[in-house]
VMD Tcl script that builds the backbone (N, CA, C; Angstrom):
set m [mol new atoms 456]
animate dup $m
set s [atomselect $m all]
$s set {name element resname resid chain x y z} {
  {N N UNK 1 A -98.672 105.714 178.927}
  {CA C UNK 1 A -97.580 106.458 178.346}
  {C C UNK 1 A -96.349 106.403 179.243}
  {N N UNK 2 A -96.402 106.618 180.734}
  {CA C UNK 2 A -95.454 106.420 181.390}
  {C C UNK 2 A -94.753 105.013 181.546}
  {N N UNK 3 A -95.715 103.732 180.671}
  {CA C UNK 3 A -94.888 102.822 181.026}
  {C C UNK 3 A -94.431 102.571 180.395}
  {N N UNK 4 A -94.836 102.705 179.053}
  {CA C UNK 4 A -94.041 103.168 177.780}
  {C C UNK 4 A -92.756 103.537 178.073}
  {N N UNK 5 A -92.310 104.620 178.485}
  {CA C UNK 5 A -91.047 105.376 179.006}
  {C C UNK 5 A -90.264 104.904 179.632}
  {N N UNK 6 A -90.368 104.197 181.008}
  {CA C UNK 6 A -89.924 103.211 181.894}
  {C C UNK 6 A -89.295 101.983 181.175}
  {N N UNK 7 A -90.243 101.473 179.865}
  {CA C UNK 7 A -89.914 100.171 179.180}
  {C C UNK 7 A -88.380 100.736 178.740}
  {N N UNK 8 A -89.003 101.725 177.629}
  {CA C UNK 8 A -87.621 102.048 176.755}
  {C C UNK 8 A -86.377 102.742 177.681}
  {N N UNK 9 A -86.485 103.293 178.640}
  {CA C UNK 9 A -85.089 103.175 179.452}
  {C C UNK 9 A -84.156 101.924 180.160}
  {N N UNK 10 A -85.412 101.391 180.290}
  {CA C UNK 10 A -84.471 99.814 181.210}
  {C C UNK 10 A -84.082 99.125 180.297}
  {N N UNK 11 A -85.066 99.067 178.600}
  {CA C UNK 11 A -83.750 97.986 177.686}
  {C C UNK 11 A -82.787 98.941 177.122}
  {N N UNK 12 A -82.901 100.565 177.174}
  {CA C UNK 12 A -81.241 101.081 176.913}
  {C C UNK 12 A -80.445 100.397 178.080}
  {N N UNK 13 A -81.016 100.867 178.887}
  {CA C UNK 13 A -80.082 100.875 180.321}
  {C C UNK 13 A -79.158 98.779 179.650}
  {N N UNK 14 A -80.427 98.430 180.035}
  {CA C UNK 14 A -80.058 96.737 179.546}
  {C C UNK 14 A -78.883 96.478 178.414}
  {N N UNK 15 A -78.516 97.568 177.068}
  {CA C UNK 15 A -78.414 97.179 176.225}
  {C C UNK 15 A -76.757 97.709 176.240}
  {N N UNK 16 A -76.873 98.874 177.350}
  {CA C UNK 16 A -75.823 99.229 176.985}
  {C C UNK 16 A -74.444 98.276 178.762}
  {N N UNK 17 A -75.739 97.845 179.079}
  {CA C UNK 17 A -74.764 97.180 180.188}
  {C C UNK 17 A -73.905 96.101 179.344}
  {N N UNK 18 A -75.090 95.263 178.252}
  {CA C UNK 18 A -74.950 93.896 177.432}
  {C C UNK 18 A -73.496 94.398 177.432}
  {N N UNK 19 A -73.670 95.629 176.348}
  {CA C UNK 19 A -72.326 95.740 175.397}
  {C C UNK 19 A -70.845 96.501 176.560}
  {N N UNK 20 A -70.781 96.787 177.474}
  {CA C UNK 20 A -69.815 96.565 178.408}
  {C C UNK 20 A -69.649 95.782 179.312}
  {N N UNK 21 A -70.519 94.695 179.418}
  {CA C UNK 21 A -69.491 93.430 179.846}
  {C C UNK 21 A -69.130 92.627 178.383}
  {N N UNK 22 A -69.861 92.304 177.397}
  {CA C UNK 22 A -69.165 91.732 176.725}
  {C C UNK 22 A -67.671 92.737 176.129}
  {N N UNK 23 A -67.560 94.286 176.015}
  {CA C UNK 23 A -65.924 94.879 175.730}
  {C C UNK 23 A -65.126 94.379 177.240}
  {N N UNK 24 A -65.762 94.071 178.170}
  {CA C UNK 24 A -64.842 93.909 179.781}
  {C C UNK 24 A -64.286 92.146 179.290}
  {N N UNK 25 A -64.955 91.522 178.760}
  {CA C UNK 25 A -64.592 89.758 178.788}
  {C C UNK 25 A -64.033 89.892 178.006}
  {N N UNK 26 A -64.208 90.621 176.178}
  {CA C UNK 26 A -63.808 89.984 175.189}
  {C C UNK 26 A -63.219 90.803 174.643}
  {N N UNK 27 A -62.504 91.888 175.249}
  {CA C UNK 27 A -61.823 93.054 174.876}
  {C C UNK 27 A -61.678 93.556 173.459}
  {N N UNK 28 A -62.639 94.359 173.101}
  {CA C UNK 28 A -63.042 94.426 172.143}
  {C C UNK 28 A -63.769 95.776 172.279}
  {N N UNK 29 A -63.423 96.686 171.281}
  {CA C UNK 29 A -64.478 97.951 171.303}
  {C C UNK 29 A -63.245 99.173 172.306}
  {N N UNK 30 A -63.206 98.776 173.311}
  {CA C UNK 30 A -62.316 99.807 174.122}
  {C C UNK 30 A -61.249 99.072 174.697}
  {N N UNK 31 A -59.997 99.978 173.981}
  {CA C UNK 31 A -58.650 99.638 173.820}
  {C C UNK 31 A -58.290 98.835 175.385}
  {N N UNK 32 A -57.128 98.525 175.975}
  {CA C UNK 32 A -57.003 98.118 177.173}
  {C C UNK 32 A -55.975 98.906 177.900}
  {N N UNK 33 A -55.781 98.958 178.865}
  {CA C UNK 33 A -54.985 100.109 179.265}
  {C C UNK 33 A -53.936 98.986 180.206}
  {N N UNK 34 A -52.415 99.766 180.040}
  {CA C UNK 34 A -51.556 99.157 180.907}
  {C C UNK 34 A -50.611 98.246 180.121}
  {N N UNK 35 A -49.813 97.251 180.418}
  {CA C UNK 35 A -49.157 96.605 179.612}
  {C C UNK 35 A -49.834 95.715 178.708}
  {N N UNK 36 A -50.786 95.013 178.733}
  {CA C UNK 36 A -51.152 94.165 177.898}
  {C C UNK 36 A -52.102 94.582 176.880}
  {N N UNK 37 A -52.097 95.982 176.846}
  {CA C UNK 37 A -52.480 96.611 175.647}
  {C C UNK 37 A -52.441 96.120 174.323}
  {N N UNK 38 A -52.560 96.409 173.153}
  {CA C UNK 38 A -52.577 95.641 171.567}
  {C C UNK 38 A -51.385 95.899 171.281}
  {N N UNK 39 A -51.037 96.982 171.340}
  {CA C UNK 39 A -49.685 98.209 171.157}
  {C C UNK 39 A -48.444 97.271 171.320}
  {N N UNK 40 A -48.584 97.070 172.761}
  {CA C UNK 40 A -47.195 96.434 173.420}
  {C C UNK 40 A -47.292 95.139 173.319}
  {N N UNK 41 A -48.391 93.924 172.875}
  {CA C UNK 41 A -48.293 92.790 172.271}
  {C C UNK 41 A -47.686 93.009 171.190}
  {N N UNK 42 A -48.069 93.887 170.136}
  {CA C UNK 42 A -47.064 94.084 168.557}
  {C C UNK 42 A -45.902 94.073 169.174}
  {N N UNK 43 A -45.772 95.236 169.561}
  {CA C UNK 43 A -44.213 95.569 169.861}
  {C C UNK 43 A -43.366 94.520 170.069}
  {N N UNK 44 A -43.939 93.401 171.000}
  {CA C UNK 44 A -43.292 91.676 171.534}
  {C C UNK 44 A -42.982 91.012 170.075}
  {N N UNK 45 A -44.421 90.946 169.468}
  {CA C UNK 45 A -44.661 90.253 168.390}
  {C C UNK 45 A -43.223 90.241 167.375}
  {N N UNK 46 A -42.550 92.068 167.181}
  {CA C UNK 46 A -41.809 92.695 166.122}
  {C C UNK 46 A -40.490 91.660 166.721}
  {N N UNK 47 A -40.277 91.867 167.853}
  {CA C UNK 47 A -38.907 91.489 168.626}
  {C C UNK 47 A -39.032 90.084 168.473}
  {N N UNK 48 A -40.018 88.946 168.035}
  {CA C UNK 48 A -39.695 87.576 167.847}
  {C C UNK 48 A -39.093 87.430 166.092}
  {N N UNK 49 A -38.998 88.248 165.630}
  {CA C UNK 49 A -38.667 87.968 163.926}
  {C C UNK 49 A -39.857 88.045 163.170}
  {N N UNK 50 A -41.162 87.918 163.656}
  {CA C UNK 50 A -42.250 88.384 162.650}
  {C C UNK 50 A -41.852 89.495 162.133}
  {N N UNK 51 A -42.766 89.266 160.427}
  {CA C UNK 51 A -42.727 90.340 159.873}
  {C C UNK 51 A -43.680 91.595 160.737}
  {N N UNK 52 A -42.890 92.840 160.523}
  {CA C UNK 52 A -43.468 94.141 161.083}
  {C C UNK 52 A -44.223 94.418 160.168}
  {N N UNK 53 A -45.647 95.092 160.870}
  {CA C UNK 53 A -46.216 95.854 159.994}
  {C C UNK 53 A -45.820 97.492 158.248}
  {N N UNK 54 A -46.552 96.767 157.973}
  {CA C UNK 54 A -45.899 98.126 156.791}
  {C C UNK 54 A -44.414 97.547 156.404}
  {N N UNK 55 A -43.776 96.427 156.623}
  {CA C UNK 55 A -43.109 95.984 155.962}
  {C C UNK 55 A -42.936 95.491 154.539}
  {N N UNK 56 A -42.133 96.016 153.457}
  {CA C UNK 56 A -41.990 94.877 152.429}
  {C C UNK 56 A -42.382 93.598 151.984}
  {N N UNK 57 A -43.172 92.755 151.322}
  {CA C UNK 57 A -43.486 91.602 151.448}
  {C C UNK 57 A -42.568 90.672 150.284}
  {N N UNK 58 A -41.751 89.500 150.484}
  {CA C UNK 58 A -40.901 88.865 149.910}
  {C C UNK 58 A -41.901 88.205 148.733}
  {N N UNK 59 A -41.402 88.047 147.555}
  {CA C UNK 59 A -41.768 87.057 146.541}
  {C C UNK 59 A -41.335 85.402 146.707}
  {N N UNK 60 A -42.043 85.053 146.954}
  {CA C UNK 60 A -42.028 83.445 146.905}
  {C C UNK 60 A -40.743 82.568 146.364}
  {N N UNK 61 A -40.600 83.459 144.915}
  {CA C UNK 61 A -40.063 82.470 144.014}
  {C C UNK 61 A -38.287 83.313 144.482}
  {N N UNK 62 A -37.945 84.386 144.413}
  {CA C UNK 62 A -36.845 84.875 144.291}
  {C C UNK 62 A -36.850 85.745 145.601}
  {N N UNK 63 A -37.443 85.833 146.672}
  {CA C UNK 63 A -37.167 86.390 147.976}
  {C C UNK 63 A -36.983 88.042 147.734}
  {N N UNK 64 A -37.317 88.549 146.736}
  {CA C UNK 64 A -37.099 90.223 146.290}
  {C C UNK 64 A -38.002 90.949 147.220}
  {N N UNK 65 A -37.899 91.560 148.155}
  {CA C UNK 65 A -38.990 92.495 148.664}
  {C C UNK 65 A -39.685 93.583 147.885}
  {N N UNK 66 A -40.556 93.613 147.733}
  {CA C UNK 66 A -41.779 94.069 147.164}
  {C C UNK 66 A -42.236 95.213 147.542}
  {N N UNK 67 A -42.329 96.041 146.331}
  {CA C UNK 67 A -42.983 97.397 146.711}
  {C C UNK 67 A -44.469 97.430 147.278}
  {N N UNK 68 A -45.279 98.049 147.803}
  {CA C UNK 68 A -46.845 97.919 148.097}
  {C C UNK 68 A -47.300 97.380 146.858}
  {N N UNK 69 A -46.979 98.505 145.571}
  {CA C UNK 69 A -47.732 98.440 144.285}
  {C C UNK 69 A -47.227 97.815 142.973}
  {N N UNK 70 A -46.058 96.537 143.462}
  {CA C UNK 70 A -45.703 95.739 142.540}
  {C C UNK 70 A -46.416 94.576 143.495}
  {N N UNK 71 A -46.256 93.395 142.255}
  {CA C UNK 71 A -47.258 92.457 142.651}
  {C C UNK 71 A -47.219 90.848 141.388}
  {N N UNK 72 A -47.393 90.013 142.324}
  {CA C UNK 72 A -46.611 88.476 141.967}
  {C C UNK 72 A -47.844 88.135 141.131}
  {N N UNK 73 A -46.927 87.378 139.936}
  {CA C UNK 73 A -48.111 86.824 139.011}
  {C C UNK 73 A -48.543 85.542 139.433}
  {N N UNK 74 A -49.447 85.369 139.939}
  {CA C UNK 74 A -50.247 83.784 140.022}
  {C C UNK 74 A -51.841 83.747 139.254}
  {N N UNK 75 A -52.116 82.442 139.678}
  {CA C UNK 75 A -53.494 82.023 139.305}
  {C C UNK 75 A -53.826 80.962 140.670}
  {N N UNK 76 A -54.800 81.903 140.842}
  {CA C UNK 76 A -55.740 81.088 142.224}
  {C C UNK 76 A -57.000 80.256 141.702}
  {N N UNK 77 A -56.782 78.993 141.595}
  {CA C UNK 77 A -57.844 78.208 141.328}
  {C C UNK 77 A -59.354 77.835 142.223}
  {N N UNK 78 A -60.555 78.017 141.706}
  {CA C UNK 78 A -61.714 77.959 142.613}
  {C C UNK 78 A -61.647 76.314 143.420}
  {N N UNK 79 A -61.947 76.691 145.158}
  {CA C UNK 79 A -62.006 75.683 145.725}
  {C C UNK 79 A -62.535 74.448 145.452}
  {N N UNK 80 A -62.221 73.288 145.379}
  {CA C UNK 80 A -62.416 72.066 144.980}
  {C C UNK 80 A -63.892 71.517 145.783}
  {N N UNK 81 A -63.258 71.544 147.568}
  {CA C UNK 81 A -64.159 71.362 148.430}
  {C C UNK 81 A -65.168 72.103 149.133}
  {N N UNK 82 A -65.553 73.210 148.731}
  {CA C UNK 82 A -65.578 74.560 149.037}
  {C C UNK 82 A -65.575 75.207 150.411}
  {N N UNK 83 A -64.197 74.766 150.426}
  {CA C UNK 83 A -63.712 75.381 151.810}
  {C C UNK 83 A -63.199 76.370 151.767}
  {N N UNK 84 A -61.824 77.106 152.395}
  {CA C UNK 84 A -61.627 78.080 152.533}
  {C C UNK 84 A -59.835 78.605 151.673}
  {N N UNK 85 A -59.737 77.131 151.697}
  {CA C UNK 85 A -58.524 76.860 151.203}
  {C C UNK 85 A -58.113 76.884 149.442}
  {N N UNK 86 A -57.388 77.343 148.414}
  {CA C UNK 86 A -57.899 76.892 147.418}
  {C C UNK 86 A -56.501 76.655 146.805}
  {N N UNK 87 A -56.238 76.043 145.456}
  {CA C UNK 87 A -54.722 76.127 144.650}
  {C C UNK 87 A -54.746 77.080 143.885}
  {N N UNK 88 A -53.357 77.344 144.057}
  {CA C UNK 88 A -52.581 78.241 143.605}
  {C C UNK 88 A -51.779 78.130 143.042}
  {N N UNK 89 A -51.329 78.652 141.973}
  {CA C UNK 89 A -50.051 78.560 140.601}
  {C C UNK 89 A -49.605 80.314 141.273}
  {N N UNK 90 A -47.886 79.742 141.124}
  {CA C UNK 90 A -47.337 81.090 141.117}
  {C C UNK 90 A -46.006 81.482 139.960}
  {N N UNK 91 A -45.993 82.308 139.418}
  {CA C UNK 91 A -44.523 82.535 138.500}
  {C C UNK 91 A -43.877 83.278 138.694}
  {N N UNK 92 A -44.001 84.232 139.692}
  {CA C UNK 92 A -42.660 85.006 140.427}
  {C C UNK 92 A -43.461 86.345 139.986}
  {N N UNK 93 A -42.707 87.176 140.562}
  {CA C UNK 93 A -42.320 88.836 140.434}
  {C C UNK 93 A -41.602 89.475 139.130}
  {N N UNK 94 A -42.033 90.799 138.693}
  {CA C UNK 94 A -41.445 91.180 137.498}
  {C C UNK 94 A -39.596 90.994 137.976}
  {N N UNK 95 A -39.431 91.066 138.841}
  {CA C UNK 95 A -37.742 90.938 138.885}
  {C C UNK 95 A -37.711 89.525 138.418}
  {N N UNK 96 A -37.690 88.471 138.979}
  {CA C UNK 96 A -37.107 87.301 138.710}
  {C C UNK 96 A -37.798 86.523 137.173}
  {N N UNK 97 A -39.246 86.881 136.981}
  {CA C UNK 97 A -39.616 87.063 135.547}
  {C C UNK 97 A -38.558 87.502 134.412}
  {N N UNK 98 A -38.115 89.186 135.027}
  {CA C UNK 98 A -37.590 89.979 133.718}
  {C C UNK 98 A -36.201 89.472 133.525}
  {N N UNK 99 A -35.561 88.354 134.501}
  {CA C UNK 99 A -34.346 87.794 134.593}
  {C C UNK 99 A -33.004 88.298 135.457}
  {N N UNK 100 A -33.798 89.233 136.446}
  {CA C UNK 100 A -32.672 89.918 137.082}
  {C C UNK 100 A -32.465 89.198 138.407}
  {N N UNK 101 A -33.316 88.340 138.574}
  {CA C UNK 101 A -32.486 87.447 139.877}
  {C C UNK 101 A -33.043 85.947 139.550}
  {N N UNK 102 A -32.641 85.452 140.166}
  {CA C UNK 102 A -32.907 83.803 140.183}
  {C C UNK 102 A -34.154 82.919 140.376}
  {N N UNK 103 A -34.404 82.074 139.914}
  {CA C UNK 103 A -35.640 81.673 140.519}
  {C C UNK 103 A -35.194 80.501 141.061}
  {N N UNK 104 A -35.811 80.665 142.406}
  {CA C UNK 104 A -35.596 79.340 142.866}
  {C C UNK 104 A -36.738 78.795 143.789}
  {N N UNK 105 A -36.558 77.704 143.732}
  {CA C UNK 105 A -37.951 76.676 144.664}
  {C C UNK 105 A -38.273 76.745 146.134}
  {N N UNK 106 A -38.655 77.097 147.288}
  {CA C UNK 106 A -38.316 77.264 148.589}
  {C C UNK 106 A -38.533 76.274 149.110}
  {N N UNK 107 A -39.083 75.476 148.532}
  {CA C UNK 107 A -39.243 73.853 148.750}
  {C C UNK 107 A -37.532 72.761 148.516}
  {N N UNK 108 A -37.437 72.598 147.462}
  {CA C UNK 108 A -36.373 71.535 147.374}
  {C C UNK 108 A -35.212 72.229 146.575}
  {N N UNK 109 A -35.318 73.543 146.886}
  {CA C UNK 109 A -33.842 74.452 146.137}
  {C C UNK 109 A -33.308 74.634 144.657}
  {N N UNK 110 A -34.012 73.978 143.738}
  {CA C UNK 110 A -33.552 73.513 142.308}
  {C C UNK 110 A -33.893 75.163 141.595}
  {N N UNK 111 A -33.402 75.381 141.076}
  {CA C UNK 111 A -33.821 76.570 139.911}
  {C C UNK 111 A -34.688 76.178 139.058}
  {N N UNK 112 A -35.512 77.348 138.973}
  {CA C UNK 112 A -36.410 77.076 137.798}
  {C C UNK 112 A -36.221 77.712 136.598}
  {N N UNK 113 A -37.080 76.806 135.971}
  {CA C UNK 113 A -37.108 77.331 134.266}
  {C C UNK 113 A -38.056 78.252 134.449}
  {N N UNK 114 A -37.734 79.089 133.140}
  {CA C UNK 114 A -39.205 80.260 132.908}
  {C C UNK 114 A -39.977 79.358 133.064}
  {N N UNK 115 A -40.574 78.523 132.548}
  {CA C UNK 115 A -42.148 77.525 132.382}
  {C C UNK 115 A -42.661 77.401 133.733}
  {N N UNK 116 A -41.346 77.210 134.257}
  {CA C UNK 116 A -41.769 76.549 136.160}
  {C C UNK 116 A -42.776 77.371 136.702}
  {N N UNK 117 A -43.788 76.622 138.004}
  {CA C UNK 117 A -44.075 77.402 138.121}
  {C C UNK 117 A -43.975 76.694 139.901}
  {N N UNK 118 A -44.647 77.449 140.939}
  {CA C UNK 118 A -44.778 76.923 142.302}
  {C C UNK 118 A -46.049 76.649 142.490}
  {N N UNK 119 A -46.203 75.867 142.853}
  {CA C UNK 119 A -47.736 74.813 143.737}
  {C C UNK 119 A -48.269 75.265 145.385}
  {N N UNK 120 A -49.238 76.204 145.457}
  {CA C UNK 120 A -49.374 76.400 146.626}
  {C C UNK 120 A -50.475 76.430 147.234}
  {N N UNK 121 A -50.887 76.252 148.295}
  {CA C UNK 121 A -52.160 76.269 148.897}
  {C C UNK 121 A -52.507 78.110 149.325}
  {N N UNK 122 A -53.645 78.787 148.906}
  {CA C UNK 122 A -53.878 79.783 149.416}
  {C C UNK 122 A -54.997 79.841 150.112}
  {N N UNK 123 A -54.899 80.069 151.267}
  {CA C UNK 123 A -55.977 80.373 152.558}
  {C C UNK 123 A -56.405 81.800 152.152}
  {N N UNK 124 A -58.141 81.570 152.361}
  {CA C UNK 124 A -58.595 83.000 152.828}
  {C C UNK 124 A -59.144 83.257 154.183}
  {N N UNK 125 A -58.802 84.140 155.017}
  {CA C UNK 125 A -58.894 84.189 156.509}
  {C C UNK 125 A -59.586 85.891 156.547}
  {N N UNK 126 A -60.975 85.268 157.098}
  {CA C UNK 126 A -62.074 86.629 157.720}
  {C C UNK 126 A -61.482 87.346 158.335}
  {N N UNK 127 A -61.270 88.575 157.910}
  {CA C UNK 127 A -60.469 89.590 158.928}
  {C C UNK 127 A -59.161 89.759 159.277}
  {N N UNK 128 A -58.941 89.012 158.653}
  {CA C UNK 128 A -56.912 88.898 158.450}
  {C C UNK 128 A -56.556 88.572 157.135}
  {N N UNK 129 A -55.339 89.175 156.559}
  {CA C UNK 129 A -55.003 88.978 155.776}
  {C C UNK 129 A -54.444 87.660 154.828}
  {N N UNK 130 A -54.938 86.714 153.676}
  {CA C UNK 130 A -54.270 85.826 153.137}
  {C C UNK 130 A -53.286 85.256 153.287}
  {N N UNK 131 A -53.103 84.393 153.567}
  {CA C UNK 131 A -52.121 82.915 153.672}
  {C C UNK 131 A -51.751 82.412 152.509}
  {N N UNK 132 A -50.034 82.124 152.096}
  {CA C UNK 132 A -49.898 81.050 151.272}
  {C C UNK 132 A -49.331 80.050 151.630}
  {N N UNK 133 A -49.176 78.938 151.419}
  {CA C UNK 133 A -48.583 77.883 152.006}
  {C C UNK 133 A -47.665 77.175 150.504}
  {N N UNK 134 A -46.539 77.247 150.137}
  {CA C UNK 134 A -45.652 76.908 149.174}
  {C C UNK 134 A -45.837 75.379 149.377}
  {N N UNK 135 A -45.892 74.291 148.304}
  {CA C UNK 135 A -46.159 73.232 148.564}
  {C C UNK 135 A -45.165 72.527 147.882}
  {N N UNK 136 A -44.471 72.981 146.552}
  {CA C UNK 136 A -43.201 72.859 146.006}
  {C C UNK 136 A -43.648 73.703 144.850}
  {N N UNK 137 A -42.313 73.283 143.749}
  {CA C UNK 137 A -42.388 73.426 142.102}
  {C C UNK 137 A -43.066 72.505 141.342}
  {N N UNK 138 A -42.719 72.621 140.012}
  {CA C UNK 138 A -43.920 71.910 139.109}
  {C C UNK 138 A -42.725 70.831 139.130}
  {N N UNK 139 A -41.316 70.803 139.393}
  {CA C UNK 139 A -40.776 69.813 139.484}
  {C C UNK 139 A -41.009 68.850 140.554}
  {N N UNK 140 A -40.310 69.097 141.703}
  {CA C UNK 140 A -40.422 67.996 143.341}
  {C C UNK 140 A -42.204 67.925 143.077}
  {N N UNK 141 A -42.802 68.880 142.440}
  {CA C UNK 141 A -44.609 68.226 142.839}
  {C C UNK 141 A -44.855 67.074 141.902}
  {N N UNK 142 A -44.025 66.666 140.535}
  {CA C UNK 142 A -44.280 66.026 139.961}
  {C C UNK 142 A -44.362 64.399 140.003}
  {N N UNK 143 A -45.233 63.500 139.559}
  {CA C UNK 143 A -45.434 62.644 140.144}
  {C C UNK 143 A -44.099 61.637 139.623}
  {N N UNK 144 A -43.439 60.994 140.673}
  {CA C UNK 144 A -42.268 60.348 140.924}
  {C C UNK 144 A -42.638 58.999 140.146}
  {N N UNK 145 A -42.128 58.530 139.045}
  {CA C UNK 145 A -42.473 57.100 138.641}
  {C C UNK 145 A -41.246 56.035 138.786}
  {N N UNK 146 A -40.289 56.771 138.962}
  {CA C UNK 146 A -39.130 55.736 139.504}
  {C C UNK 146 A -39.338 55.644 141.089}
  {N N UNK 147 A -39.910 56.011 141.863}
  {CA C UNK 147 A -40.063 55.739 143.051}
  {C C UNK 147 A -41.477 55.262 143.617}
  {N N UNK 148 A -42.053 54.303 142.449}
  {CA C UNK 148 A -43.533 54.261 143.074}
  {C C UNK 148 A -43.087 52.998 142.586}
  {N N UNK 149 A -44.573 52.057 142.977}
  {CA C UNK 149 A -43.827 50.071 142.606}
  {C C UNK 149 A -44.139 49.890 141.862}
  {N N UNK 150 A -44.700 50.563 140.843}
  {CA C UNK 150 A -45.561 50.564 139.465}
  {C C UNK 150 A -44.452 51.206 138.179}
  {N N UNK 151 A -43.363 51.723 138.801}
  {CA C UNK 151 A -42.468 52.145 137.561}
  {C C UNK 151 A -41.465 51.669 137.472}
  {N N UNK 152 A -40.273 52.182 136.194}
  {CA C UNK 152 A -39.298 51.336 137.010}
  {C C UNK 152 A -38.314 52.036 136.579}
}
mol reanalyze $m
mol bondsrecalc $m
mol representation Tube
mol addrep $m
């Protein structure tokens, strides 16, 4: 019975050493103290032009900043390769939809038609928030036949 007892203290003892050297290497679990805190990395982060937290988020198609609880119409297509990456169709925000600002391409600048839509790659990332990557319009994405050796 006593060795029983002895066992189960030395793998707490063991278990809880594990988990403070791995928060001491991989800082993680308990905050860090002093300048290189999480805090005062944001703070750096805000002062390079990243977006700040709790900020507005821009619409793709017409640059409108966005309430939390308005929200861009697309269609995210299931991954091809099944990676992490997948396509994306986008048609803007009820503003530039309902006709109150412009639509335009952030790719090659052209205005779009209602029909238009944008071509984009959307990343999903574990533990961080979604990625889009704008790839053009349904125009500049369209396939060029005066510029290939096959058209003319």
């Amino acid at each position: 019975m006593n060795d029983i007892l002895e066992l189960t203290i030395l793998v707490s003892i063991g278990a809880v050493l594990l988990w403070f050297g791995y928060t001491l290497f991989f800082n993680t679990g308990i905050p860090a103290w002093g300048s290189s805190s999480k805090g005062s990395r944001k703070r750096s982060e805000d002062q390079d032009g990243k977006r700040k937290p709790g900020e507005k988020q821009p619409c793709p198609v017409c640059s409108a900043r966005l309430e939390e609880a308005e929200l861009v119409s697309s269609l995210a297509f299931p991954s091809i390769n099944g990676g992490k990456d997948r396509l994306m169709h986008i048609r803007g925000c009820h503003y530039c939809l309902g006709g109150e600002r412009e639509r335009i391409c952030p790719v090659c600048g052209t205005y779009l038609l209602d029909e238009e839509i944008l071509v984009c790659r959307f990343y999903e990332r574990p533990g961080r928030r979604a990625h889009i990557h704008v790839l053009g319009c349904s125009e500049c994405k369209k396939p060029r036949l005066a510029q290939s050796r096959y058209g003319r």
